[in-house]
C-alpha positions as CSV (number, residue, x, y, z in Angstrom):
1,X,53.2,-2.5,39.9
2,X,51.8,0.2,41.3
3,X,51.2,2.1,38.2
4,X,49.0,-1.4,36.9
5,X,47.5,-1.5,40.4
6,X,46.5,2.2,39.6
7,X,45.2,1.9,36.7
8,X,43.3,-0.7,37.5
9,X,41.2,1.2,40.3
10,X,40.5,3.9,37.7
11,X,38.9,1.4,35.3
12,X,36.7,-0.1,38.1
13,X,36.1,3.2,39.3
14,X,34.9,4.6,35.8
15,X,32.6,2.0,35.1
16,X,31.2,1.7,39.0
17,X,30.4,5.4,38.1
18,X,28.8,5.0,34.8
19,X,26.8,1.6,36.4
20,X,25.4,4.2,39.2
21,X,24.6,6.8,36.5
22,X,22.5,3.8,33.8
23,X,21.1,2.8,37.4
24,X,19.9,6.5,38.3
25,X,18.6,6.8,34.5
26,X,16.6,3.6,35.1
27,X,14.9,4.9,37.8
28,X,14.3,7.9,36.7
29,X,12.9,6.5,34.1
30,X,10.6,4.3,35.4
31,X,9.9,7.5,38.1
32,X,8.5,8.9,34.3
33,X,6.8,5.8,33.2
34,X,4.9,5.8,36.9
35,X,3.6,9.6,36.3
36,X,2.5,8.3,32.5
37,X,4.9,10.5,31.4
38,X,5.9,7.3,28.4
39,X,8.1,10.0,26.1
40,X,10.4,10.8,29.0
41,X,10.2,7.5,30.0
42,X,11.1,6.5,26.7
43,X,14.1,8.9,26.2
44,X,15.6,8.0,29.6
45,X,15.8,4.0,28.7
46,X,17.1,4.8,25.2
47,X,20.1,7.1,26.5
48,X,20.9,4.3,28.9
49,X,21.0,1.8,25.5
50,X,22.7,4.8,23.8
51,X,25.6,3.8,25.9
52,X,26.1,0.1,25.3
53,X,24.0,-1.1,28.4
54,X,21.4,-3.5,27.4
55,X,19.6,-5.6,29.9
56,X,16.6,-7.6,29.9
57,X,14.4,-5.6,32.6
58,X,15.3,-2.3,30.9
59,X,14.1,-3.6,27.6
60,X,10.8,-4.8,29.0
61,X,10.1,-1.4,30.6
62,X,10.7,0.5,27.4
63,X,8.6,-1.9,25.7
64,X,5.5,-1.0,27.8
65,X,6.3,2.9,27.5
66,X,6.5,2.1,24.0
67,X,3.0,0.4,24.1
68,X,1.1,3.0,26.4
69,X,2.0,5.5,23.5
70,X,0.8,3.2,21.2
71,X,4.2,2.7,19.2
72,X,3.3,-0.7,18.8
73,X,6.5,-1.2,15.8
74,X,8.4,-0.3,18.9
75,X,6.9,-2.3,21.7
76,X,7.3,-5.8,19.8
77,X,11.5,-4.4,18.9
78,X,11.9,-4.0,22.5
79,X,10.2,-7.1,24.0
80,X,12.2,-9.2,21.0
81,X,15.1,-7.5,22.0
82,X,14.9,-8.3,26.1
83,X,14.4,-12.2,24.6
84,X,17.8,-12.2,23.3
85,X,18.9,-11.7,26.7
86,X,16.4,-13.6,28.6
87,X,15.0,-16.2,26.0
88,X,12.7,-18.0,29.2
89,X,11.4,-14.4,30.8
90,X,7.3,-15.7,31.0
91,X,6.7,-11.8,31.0
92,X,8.8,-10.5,27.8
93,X,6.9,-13.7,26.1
94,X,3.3,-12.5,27.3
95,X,4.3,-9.3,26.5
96,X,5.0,-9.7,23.2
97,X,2.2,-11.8,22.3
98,X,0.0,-9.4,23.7
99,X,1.5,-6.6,21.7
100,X,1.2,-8.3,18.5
101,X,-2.5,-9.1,18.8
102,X,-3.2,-5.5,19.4
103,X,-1.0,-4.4,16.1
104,X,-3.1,-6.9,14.5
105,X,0.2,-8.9,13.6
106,X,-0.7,-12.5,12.6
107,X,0.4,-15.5,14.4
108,X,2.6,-17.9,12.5
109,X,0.8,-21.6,12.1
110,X,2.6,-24.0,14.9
111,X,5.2,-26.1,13.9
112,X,4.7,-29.7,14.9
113,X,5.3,-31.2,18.3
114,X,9.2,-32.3,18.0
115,X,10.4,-28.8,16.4
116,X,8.1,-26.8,19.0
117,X,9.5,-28.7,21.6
118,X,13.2,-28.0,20.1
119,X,13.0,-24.4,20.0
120,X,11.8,-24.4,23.0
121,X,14.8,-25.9,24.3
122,X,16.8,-23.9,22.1
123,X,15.7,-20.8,23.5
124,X,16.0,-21.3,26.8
125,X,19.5,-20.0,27.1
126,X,22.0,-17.5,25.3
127,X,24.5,-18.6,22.8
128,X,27.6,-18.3,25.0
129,X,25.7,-20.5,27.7
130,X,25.4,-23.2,25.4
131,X,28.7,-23.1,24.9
132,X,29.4,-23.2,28.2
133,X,27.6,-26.1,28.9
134,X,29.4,-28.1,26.2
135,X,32.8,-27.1,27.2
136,X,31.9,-27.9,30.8
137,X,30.9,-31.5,30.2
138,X,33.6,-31.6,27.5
139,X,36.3,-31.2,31.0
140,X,34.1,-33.2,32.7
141,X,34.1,-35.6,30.5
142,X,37.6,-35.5,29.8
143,X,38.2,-36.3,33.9
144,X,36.3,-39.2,33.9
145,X,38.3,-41.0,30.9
146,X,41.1,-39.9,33.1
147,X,39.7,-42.0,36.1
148,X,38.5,-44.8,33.6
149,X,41.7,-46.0,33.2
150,X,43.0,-46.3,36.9
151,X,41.6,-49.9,36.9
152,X,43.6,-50.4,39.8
153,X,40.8,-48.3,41.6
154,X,38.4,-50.2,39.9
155,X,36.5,-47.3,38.7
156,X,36.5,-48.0,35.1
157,X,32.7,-50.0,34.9
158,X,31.5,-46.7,38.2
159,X,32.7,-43.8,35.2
160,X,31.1,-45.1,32.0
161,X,27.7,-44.4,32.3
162,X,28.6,-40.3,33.3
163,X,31.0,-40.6,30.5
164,X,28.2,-41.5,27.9
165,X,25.9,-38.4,29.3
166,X,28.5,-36.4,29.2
167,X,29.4,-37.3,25.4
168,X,26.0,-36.9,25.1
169,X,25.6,-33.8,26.5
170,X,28.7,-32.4,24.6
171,X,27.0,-33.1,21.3
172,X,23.4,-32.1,21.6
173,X,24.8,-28.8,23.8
174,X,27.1,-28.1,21.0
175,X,24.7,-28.7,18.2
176,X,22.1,-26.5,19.6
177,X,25.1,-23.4,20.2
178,X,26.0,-24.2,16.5
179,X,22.2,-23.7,15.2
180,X,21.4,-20.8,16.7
181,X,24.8,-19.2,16.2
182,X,24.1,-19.7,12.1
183,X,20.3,-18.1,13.3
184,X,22.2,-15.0,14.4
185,X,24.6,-14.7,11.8
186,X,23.1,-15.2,9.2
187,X,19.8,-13.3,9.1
188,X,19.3,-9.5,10.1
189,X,16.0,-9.6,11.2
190,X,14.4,-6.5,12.0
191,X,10.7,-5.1,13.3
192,X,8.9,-2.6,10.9
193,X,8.7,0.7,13.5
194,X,6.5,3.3,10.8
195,X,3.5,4.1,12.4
196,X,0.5,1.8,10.5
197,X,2.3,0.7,7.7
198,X,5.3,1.0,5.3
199,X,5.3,0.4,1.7
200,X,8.4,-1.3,0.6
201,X,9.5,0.2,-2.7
202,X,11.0,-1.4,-5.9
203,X,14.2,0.9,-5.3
204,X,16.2,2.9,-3.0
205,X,14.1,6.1,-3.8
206,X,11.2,7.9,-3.2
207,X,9.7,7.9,-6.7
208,X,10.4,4.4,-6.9
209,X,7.0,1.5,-7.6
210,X,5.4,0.3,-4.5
211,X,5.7,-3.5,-4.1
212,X,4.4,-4.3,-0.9
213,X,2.7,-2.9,2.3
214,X,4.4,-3.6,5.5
215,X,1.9,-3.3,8.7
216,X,4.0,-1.8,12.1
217,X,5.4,-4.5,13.7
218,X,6.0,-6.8,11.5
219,X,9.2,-8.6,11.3
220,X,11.6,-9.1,7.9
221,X,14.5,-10.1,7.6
222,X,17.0,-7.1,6.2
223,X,18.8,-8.4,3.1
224,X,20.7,-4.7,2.0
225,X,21.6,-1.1,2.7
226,X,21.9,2.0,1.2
227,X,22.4,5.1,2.5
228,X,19.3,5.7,4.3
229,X,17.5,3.0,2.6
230,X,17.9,-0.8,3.7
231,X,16.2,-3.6,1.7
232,X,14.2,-6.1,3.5
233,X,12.1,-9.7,2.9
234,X,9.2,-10.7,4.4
235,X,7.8,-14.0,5.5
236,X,6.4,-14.6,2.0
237,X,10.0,-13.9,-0.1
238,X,8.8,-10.7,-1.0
239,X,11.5,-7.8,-1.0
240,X,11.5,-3.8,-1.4
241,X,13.2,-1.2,0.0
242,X,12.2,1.1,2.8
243,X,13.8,4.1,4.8
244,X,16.3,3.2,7.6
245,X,14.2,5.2,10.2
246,X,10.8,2.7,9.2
247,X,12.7,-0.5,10.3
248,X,14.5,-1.2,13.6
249,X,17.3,-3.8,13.7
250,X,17.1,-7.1,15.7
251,X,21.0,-7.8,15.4
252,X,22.9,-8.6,18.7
């Protein structure tokens, strides 16, 4: 027991530690970003990322150090990337937008009202609190067909109407979790980082036919790797193949 109990404290103690070192890095960081020194600024965010620590203020600072030194590619990575964890943050969102109009990155025509209004929804929360939801009203739910059927209460005709949200809300929470769990899985998207543009090439090689130009910041969808080369599709269908280092990964 007091081996576990041990243990335990040197877990807790390790990461308090390395929470107080990513939390010293931030500052420091944003200590750099303050004196418009962006590369340091830049460095010190990324070794906090290095080590597995992703939040949605840190990726919104590095975006900006990434802008001010005009690493656009990079900017509209790191502002996608804070929206993953913070799909409603009004400043990642302006942020972005803002980014992509300097890169000269067109906006995408509007979908109609009901599927605007649906990913807006949609994005309002994570995954796993979507999930959360629906397994929350699925106990809730679950309680009140328990005290549905103690008619001697007479509480059956009190607990239908919850009941029916709560079904309700089981199913559309649900839903949603499933559609943008297929979203993640099954497209790597990723933001083109080479400075101006990229030209996607028919093959994993250098000698191999240009197909396409990719401006910086422009998000594909990565459909293959190969050794330093991944292949990616743009909006259009289009594919070629460009170096690792050109394109940034959006995967969780």
């Amino acid at each position: 027991m007091k081996s576990s109990v041990l243990t335990l404290f040197i877990i807790f103690s390790v990461a308090s530690a390395q929470e107080d070192v990513f939390q010293q890095l931030f500052i420091d960081g944003n200590d750099s970003y303050a004196d418009s020194s962006w590369s340091e600024a830049i460095a010190k965010y990324d070794s906090i990322l290095a080590n597995g620590f992703h939040h949605n203020d840190l990726y919104y600072n590095l975006g900006n150090a990434y802008y001010q030194s005009e690493m656009f590619g990079h900017a509209i990575w790191a502002h996608e990337k804070g929206l993953q964890f913070k799909p409603n943050d009004d400043d990642l969102r302006h942020n972005l937008i803002f980014v992509k109009r300097e890169a000269g990155i067109a906006e995408l025509p509007k979908p109609v009202f009901l599927i605007r209004f649906y990913n807006s929804v949609k994005s309002t929360l994570q995954p796993h609190q979507w999930l959360l939801i629906s397994s929350m009203a699925f106990l809730i739910s679950g309680l009140l067909f328990t005290f549905s059927h103690l008619g001697r209460f007479g509480m059956d005709r009190i607990m239908k109407t919850p009941f029916v949200v709560m079904i309700v809300v089981i199913v559309f929470s649900g839903l949603i979790y499933l559609d943008v769990l297929q979203d993640v899985s099954s497209m790597k998207s990723g933001i083109i980082v080479a400075h101006v543009s990229v030209g996607a090439k028919s093959a994993p090689n250098e000698g191999a036919k240009t197909l396409l130009q990719l401006p910086e910041g422009t998000e594909v969808n990565i459909t293959g790797e190969q050794t330093e080369w991944r292949e990616v599709e743009s909006i259009d269908g289009s594919k070629g193949w460009v170096k690792s280092e050109d394109v940034r990964s959006l995967l969780w």
